[in-house]
C-alpha positions in Angstrom: 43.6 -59.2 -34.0 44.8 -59.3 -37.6 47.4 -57.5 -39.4 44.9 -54.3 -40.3 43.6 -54.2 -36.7 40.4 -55.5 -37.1 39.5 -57.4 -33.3 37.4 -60.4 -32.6 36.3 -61.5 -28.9 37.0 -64.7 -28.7 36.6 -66.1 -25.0 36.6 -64.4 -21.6 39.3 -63.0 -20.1 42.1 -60.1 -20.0 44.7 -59.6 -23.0 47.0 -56.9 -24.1 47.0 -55.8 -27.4 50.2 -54.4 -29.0 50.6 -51.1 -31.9 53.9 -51.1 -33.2 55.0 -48.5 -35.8 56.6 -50.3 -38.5 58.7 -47.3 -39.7 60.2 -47.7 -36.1 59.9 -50.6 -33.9 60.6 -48.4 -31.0 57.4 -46.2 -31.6 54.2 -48.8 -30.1 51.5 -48.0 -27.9 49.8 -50.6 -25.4 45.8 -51.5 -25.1 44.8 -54.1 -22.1 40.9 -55.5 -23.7 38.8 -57.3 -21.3 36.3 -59.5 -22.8 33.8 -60.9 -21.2 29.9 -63.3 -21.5 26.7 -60.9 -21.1 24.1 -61.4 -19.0 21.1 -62.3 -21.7 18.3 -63.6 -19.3 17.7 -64.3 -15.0 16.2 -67.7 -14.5 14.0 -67.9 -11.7 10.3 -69.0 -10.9 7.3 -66.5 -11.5 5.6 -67.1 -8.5 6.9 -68.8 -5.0 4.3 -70.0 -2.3 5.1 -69.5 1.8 4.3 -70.5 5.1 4.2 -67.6 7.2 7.7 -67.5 8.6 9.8 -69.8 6.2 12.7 -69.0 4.7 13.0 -70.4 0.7 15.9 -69.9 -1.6 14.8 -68.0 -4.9 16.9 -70.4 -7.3 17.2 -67.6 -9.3 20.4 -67.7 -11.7 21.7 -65.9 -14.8 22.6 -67.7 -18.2 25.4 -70.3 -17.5 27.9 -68.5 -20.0 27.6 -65.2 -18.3 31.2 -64.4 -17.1 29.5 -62.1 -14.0 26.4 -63.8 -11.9 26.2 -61.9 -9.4 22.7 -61.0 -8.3 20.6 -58.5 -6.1 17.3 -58.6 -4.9 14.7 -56.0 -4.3 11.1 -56.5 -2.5 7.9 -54.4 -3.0 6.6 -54.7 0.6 9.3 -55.8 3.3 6.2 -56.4 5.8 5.0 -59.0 3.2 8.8 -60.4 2.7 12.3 -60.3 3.5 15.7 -60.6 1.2 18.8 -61.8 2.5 20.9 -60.7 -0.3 22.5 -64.2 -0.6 19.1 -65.7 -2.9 16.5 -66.5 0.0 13.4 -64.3 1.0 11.9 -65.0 4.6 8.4 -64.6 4.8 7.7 -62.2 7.8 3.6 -61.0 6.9 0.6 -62.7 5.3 0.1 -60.8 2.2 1.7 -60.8 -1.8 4.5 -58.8 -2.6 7.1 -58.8 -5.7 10.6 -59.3 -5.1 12.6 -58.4 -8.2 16.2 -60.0 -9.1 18.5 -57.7 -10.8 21.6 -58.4 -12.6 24.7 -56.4 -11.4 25.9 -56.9 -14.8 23.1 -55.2 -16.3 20.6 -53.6 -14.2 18.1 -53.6 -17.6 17.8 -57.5 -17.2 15.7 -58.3 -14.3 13.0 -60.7 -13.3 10.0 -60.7 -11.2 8.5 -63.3 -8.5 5.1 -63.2 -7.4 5.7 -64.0 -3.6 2.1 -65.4 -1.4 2.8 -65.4 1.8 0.2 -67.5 4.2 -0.5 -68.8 7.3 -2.0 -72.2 7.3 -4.1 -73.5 10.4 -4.1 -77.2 11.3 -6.8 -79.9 11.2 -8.4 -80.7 14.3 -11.5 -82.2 13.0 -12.0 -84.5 9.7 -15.5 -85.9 8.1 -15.4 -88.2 5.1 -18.3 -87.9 2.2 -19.7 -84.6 2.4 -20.2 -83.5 -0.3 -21.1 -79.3 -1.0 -23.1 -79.1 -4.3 -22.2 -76.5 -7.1 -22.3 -72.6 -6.1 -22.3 -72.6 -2.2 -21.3 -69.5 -1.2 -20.2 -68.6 2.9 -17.8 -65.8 4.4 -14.4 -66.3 3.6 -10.9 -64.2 4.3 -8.4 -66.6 2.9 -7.6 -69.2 0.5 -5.0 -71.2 -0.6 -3.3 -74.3 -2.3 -1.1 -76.9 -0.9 -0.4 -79.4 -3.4 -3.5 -81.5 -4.2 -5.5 -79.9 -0.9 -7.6 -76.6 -1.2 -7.7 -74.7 2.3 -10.4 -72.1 2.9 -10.0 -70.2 6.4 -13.0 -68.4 8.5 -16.0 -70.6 6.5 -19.2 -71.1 7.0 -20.1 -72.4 10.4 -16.8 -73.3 10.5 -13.6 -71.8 10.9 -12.3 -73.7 7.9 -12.5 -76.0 5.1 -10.3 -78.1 3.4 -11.0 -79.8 -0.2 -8.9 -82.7 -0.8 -7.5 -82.8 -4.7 -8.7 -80.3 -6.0 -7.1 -76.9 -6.7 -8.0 -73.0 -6.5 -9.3 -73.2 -9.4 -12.2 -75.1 -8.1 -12.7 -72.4 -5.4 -12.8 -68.8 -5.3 -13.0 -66.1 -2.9 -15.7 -63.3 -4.1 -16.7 -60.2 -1.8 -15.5 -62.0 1.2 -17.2 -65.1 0.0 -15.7 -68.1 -1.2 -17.6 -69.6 -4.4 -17.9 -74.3 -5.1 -17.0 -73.6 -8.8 -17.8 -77.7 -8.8 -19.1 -80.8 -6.9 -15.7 -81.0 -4.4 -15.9 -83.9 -1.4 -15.8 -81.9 1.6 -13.3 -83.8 3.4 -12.4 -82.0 6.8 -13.1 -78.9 8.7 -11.6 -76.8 11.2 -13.2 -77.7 14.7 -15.4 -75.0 16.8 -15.2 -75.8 20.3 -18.0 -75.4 22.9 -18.3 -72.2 24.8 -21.1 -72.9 27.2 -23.6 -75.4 28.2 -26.8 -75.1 29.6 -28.8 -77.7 32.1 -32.5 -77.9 32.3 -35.3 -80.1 33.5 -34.4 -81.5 35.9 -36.5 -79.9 39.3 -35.0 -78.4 42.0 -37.0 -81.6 44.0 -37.2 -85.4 43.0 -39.3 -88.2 44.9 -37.5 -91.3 45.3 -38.6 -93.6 41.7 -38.3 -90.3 39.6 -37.1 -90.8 36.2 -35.9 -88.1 33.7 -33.4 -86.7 31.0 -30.9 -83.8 31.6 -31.8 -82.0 28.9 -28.5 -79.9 27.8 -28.2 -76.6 25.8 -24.7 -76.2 23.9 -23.4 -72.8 22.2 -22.8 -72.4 20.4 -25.5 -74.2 18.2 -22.9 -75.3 15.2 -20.3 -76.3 17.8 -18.4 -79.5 16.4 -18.5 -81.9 18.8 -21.6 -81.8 20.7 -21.1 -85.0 22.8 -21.3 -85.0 26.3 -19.8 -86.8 29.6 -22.5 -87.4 32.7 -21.8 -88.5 36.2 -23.6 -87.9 39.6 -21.5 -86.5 42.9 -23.4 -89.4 44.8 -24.8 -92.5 43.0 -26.6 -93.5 46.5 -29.2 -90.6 46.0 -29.0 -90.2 42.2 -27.8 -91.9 39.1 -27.3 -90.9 35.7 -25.9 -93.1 32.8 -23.9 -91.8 30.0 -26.7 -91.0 27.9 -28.3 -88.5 30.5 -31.2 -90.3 31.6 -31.5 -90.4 35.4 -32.8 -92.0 38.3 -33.7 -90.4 42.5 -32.8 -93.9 44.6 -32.3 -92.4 48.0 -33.1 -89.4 50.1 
């Protein structure tokens, strides 16, 4: 302060600043001035990525000069995710929702974070080479990015797909489709077990010397593994090798 009362803030903090009559000493008055840094702008990412049930610290964080950081947190949809006040969200519900971060020192500075919350299925089956040419299209509910690896969930035939190093860029989801924007290698695929299987042709009666093939139905009829194991209760009366053919020896 200088000797005409004009004030400058200088650093943060708390001081006391002194009026004093100088036609008598005795007459002053007293004002306390705190000074402190603004909040000019929250640091944090636009948009966070989760596994259904992970918890993730936002990183959010005001300007480093700011003399108050403190920080609260606000989510569109809390079935989507979850705050904990302390700069994590948990994700609790496949969907998107916004959590906002608000500065305490002023409420008008706030960011937003685009929060994807997914559930990812694992592997089961792989195939090398495939390749899908441009603009397949197939029944699709989900889709997502996990680094270099594109997953599609519930696809065609399948009940997944996943394109190694490429992004979601390259694949899109269109009325419950999902569109090949490009050539992508097809790299691996969720498996689709067996439900039933189906023998036929073989005759309810053999003469000793008959030969045959058990001839086998799966379902369903994109099943991923179709392979099959074959053994007779009693090799004395009939044999069968692993590749189904068989044999009558004995009565």
């Amino acid at each position: 302060v200088d000797e005409d009362g004009n004030i400058v803030a200088v650093g943060d903090g708390k001081a006391v600043i002194t009026v004093v009559s100088d036609d008598d000493s005795e007459i002053k008055v007293t004002v306390p001035v705190t000074v402190k840094t603004p909040v000019t702008e929250i640091i944090a990412p636009e948009k966070l990525d989760l596994e259904l049930g992970e918890t993730k610290e936002l990183g959010a964080k005001v300007n480093e000069d700011a003399t108050n950081k403190e920080l609260i947190y606000e989510t569109s949809d809390s079935s989507v995710v979850k705050d904990d006040d302390d700069g994590a969200v948990v994700a609790v519900g496949e969907g998107t929702a916004t959590v906002t971060v608000i500065s305490t020192d002023n409420p008008d500075i706030k960011k937003e974070i685009t929060v994807t919350v997914i559930k990812k299925y694992k592997v089961t089956y792989v195939i090398i080479g495939d390749v899908r040419p441009l603009g397949v299209s197939a029944p699709a509910s989900k889709i997502y990015d996990n680094g270099s690896t594109v997953y599609v969930s519930k696809g065609y035939n399948y009940e997944g797909y996943v394109f190694s190093g490429w992004s979601t860029d390259d694949v899109t989801v269109t009325d419950g489709k999902f569109i090949i924007n490009k050539d992508v290698h097809f790299t691996g695929y969720f498996k689709k077990s067996v439900t039933d299987i189906v023998i036929g042709g073989i005759g309810s009666e053999l003469v000793i010397g008959d030969k045959g093939f058990v001839d086998v139905t799966v379902y369903p009829n994109d099943a991923t593994d179709k392979s099959m194991t074959y053994s007779s209760s009693d090799d004395s009366i009939i044999k069968v090798d692993e590749n189904g053919n068989f044999e009558a020896v004995g009565e």
